[in-house]
C-alpha positions in Angstrom: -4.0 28.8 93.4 -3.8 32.4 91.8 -4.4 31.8 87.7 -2.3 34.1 86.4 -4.6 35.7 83.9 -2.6 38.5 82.7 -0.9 36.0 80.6 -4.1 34.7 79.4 -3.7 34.2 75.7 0.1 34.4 75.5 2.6 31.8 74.8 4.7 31.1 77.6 8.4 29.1 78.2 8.7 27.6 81.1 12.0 26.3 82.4 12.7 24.2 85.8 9.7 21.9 86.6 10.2 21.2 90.5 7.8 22.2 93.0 7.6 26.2 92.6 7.8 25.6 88.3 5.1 23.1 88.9 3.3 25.6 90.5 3.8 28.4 87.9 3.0 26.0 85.3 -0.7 25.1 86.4 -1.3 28.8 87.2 -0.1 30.1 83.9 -2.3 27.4 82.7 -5.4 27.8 85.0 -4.9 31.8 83.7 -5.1 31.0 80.3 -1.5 31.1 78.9 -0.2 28.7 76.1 2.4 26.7 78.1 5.8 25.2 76.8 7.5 23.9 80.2 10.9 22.0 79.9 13.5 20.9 82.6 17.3 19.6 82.4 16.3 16.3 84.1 13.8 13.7 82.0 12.3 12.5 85.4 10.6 16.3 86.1 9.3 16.6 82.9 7.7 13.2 82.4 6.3 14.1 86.0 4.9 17.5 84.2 3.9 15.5 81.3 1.9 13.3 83.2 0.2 15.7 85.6 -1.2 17.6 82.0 1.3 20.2 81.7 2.3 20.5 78.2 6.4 20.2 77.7 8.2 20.4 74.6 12.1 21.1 74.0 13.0 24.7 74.5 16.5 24.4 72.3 14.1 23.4 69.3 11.4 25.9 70.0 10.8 29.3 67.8 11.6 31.7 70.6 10.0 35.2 68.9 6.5 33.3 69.4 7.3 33.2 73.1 6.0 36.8 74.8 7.6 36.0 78.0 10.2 33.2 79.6 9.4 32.2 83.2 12.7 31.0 84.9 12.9 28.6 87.7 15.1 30.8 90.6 17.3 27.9 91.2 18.7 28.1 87.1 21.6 30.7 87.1 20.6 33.8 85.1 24.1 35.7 84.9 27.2 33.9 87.0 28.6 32.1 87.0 27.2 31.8 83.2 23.9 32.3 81.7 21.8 29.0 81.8 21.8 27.9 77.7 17.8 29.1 78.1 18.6 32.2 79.2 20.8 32.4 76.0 18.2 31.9 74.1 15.4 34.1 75.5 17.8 36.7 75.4 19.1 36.3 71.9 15.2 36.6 70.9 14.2 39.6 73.2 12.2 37.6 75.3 11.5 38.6 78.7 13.1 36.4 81.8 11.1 36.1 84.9 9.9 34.3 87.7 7.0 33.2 90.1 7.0 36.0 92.1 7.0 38.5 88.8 3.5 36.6 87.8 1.9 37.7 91.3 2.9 41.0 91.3 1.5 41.7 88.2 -1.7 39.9 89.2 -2.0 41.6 92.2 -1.9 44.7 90.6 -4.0 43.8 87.7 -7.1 42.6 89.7 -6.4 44.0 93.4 -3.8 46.9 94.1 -5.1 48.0 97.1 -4.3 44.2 98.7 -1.5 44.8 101.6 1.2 43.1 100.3 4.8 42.9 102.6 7.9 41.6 100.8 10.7 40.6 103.1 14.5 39.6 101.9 17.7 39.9 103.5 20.9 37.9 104.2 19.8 36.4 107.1 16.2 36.4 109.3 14.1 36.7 106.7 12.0 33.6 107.2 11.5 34.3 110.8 10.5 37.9 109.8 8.2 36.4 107.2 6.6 33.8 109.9 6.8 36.7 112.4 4.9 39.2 110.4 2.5 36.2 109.0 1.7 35.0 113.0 1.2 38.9 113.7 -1.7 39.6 111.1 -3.2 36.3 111.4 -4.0 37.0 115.0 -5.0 40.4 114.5 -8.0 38.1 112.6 -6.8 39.6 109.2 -7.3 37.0 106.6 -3.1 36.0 105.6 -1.7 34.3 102.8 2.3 33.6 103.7 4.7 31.9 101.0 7.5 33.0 98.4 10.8 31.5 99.5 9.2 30.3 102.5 6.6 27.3 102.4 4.6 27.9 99.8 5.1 28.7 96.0 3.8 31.8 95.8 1.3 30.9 93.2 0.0 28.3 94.9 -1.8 31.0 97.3 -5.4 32.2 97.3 -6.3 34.9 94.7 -5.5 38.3 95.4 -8.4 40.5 96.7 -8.3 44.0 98.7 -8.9 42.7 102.1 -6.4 39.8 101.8 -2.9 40.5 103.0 0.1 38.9 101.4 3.3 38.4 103.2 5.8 37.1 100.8 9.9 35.7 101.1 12.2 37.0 98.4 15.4 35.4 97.7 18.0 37.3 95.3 16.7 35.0 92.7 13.7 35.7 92.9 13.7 39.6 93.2 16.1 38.8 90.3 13.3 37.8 88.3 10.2 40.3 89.0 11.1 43.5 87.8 7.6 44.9 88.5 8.1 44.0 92.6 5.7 46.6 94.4 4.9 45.5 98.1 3.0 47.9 100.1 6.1 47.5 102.4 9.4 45.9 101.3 11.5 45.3 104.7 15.1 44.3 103.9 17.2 43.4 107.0 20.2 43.0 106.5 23.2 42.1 103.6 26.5 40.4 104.3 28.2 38.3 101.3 26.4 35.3 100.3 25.5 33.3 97.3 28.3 35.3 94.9 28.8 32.4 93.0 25.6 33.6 91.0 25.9 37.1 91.5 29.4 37.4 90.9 30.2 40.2 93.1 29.0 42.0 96.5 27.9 44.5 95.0 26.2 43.1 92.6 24.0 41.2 94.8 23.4 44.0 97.5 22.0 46.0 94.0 19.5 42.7 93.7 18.0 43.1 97.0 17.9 46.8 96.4 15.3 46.3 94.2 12.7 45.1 96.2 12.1 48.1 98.9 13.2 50.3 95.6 9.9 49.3 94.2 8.1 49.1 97.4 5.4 51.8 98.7 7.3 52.1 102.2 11.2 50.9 102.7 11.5 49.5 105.8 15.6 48.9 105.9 18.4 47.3 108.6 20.8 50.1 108.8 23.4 48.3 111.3 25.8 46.8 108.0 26.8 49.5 105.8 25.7 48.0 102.3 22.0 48.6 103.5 22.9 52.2 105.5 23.9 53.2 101.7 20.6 52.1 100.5 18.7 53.2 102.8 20.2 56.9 102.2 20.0 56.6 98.1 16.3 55.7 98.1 15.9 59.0 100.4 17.3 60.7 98.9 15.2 59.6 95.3 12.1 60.7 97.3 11.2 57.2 98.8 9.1 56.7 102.0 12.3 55.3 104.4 11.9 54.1 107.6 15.2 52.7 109.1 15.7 49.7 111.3 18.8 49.1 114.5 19.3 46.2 116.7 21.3 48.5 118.8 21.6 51.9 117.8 18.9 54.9 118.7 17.9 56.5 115.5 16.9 60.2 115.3 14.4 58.8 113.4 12.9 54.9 113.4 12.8 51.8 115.3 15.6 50.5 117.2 16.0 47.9 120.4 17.0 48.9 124.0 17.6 45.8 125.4 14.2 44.2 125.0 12.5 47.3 124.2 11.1 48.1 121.3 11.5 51.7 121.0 10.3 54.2 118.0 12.4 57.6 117.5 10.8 60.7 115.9 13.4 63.7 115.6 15.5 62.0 118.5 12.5 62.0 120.9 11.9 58.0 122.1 9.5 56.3 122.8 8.3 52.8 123.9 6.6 50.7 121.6 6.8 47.2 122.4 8.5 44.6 124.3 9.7 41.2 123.8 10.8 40.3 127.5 9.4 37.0 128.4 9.1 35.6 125.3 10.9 32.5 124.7 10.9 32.3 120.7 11.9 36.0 120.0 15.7 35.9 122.6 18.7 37.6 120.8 19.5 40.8 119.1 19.1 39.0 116.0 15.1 38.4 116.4 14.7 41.9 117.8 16.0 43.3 114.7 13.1 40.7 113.1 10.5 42.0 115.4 11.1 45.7 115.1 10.8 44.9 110.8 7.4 43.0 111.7 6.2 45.9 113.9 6.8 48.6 111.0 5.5 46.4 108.1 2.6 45.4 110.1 1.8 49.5 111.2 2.4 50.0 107.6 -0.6 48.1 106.5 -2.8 49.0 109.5 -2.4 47.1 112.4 -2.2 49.1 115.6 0.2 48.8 118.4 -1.6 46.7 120.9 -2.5 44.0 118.3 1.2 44.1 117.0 2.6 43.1 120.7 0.0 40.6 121.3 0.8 38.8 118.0 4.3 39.1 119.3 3.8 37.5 122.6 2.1 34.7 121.3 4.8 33.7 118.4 5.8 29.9 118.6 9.0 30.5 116.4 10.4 28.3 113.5 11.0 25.1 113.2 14.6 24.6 113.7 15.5 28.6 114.4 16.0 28.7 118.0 12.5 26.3 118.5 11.5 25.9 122.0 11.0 22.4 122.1 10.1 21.9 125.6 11.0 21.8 129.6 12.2 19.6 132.3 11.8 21.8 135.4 14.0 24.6 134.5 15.9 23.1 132.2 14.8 24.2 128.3 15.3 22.1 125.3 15.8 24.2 122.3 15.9 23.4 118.3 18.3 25.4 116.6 19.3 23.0 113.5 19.1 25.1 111.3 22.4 26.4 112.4 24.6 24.6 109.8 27.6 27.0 110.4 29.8 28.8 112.7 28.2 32.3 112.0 24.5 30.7 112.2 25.4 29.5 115.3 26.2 32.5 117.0 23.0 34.2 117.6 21.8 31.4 119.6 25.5 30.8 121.7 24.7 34.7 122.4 21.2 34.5 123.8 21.7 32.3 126.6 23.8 32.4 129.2 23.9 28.5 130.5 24.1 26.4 128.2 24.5 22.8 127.3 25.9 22.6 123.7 25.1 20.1 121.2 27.5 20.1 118.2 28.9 18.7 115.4 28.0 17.0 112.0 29.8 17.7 108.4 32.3 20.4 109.2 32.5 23.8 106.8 35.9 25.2 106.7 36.9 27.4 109.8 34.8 24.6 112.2 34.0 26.8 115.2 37.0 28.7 116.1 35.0 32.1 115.4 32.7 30.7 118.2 35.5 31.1 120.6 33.9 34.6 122.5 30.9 32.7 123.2 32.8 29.5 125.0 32.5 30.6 128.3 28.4 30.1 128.0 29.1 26.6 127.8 28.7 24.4 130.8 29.8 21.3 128.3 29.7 20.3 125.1 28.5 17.0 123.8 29.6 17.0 120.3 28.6 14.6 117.2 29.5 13.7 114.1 32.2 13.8 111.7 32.9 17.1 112.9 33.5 16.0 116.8 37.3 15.4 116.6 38.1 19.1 114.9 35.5 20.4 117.6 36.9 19.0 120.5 40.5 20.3 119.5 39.1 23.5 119.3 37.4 23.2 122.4 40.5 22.4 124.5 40.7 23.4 128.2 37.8 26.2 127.1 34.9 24.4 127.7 34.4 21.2 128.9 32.9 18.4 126.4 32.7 14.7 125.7 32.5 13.0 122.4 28.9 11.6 122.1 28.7 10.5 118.3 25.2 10.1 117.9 22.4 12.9 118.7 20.2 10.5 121.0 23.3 10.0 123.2 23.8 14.0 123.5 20.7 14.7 124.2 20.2 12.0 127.2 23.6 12.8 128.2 23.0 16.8 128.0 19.6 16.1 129.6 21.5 14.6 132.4 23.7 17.0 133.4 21.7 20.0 132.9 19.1 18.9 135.3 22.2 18.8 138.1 23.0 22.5 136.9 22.1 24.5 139.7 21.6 27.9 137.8 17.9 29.3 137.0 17.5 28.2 133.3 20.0 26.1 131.6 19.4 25.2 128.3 20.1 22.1 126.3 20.9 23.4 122.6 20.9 21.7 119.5 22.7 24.5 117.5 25.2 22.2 115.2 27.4 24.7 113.8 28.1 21.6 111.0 25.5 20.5 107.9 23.4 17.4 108.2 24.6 15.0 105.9 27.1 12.8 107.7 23.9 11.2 109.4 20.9 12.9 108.4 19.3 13.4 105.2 18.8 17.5 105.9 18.7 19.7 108.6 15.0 19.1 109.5 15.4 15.6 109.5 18.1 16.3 112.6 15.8 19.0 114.1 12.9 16.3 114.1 15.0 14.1 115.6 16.4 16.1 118.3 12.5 17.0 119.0 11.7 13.0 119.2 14.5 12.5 121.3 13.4 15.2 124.4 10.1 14.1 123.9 11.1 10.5 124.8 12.8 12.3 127.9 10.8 11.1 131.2 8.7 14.4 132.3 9.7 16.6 129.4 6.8 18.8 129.0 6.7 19.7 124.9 5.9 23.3 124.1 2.7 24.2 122.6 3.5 24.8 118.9 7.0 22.9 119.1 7.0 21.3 116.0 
């Protein structure tokens, strides 16, 4: 736990007691803070009640004896209207922040110098942040990974200048902590998502803005033209920029050539890295995620032979395109954390042969934006309450069968694909659907994909699958 001891002394609201407010409860706490924690539903706050954590209700409180309000990310702040706590923090001058305000200023009160890397992003943050994370750990540099990714941050070890930090940022978080500072801030990419609290596009590219704004070194996506803008303004302003491409060469930056990760200075190129061969890092998408880990990690003084070795050695995320394991040449891969269309893609694009399992709740649009990548598909085996819609779509496309359950596709998937005479087919749990027609979330379906290969006769399971 990091005790958040520049609060030490302070009174403190607290609203939103599940597992990150929890967290930021005992710190305040552990730092010395006077706490007054409150939640919506009776059930958390008995729970903080019991586990010591004083709780009284915030609509009765005196707010001017309050020097700041720490907000759970998950309670809207602005859209699609101010939380009623907000309100009253804000009618009373009160300062509104979060988890990840408390560590910067932490950090910066008792170790400065600690490397700290902040990653956001519309998508392929979380692999960025486990990417980065796997890269300085086995480089032997002594890691602490959370934020919107495992662990609340709080709940890490205590800053100190040879500890690096590697830290997840959601808009609602970066929201929050107006003091951000990483040593590098990386964000990779912005295409609309979660308007219904930020009201607008723009409004929530300006959010993620923030966080390489306040960073030491912006390391920025430029392929989508909301972060090109950024990445120009904070230049302009006089901010350290290093720019980011999937698939363009950069006069200056890092870019991919295929799997090559290259570096540009004034238009000359050279060779940095290379991801061919390995398994958990296929797809434009995670070179993109590899070329951010490569510039935060140079930023904070890794060199370039440590960088590709923590590279080759990745195992992946659970659920994101997981390599589960093998059956001769055929591959078994985990990607159910594809709950629609557009997450779907990036794995439909980074194989050629493959054996698709689909299906589940359907979002609106099912998979007809899919279409480009139907000719990848040797056959569908499709599940769920989305199977019907699916298989219309399908058509004449792609072969497929209606399986209904997931162990049924996977034998039945398993089955063909070892008949499939081409060098690596792949069986692929990429749903393109959410979870809850038959499984309580996405992991729970991504475990049980995993249990159903594994019961597979000679399935050899991946080293870190899991």
């Amino acid at each position: 736990m990091i005790p958040a001891t520049t609060f030490s002394g302070k009174r403190v609201a607290l609203f939103g007691l599940g597992g990150s407010g929890m967290a930021t409860a005992h710190a305040l706490m552990a730092g010395g803070a006077h706490v007054v924690a409150w939640d919506d539903n009776p059930d958390s706050t008995a729970r903080a009640e019991a586990e010591g954590v004083p709780t009284g209700n915030l609509r009765q409180e005196d707010w001017a004896a309050f020097a700041s309000f720490v907000l759970s990310p998950g309670v809207p702040l602005t859209h699609p209207k101010p939380h009623w706590s907000v309100e009253l923090a804000r009618g009373a001058g009160v300062e509104i922040i979060g988890d990840v305000e408390l560590f910067a200023r932490e950090r910066s009160a008792v170790a400065p110098d600690a490397p700290f890397i902040a990653i956001t992003g519309t998508n392929g943050k979380s692999t960025t942040t486990a990417l980065t994370a796997h890269v300085l750990r086995a480089a032997g540099r002594d890691t602490q990974m959370g934020g919107n990714i495992g662990r609340a941050v709080m709940t890490l070890e205590p800053p100190r200048a040879d500890r690096f930090y590697v830290v997840e940022c959601s808009s609602y978080q970066i929201e929050l902590a107006p003091s951000l500072n990483p040593t590098a801030g990386v964000l990779l990419n912005l295409t609309p998502d979660h308007l219904d609290r930020h009201g607008t596009m723009q409004h929530y590219a300006s959010i993620k803005e923030r966080l390489v704004a306040g960073s030491d070194t912006a390391i920025i996506g430029v392929d989508d033209a909301y972060c090109a803008q950024i990445a120009e303004r904070l230049e302009r302003g006089g901010k350290d920029v290093v720019r980011l491409s999937k698939r363009l060469p950069l006069p200056d930056g890092y870019f991919a050539d295929g799997t090559n990760l290259m570096e540009a200075k004034e238009g000359r190129y050279e060779r940095i890295g290379f991801l061919e061969g390995i398994g958990s890092l296929r797809g434009q998408h995670n070179a993109q995620n590899a070329l951010a880990a490569v510039a935060a990690c140079l930023r904070v003084g890794l060199d370039l032979g440590e960088i590709q070795s923590g590279l080759e050695s990745f195992p992946g995320l659970a659920h994101r395109m997981e390599q589960v394991g093998r059956r001769g040449r055929v591959l078994f891969v985990n990607d159910s954390k594809a709950t629609n269309a557009d997450a779907s893609a990036p794995a439909l694009s980074s194989f050629p042969r493959i054996y698709w399992i689909a299906g589940g709740l359907p979002k609106e649009g099912g998979i007809e934006s899919l279409r480009g990548f139907f000719p990848r598909i040797a056959k569908a085996y499709l599940i769920g309450e989305g199977a019907p819609a699916f298989a219309a779509t399908l058509g004449e496309a792609a072969p497929y069968e209606i399986s209904g359950t997931l162990d049924a596709a996977v034998a039945n998937a398993a089955r063909d694909a070892a008949e499939d005479g081409e060098p690596e087919p792949v069986v692929l749990l990429s749903p393109a659907c959410a979870s809850f027609d038959q499984f309580k979330n996405f992991e729970a379906r991504g475990d049980a994909f995993r249990a159903a290969v594994a019961a597979l006769d000679g399935v050899q399971i991946i080293e870190g699958a899991g």
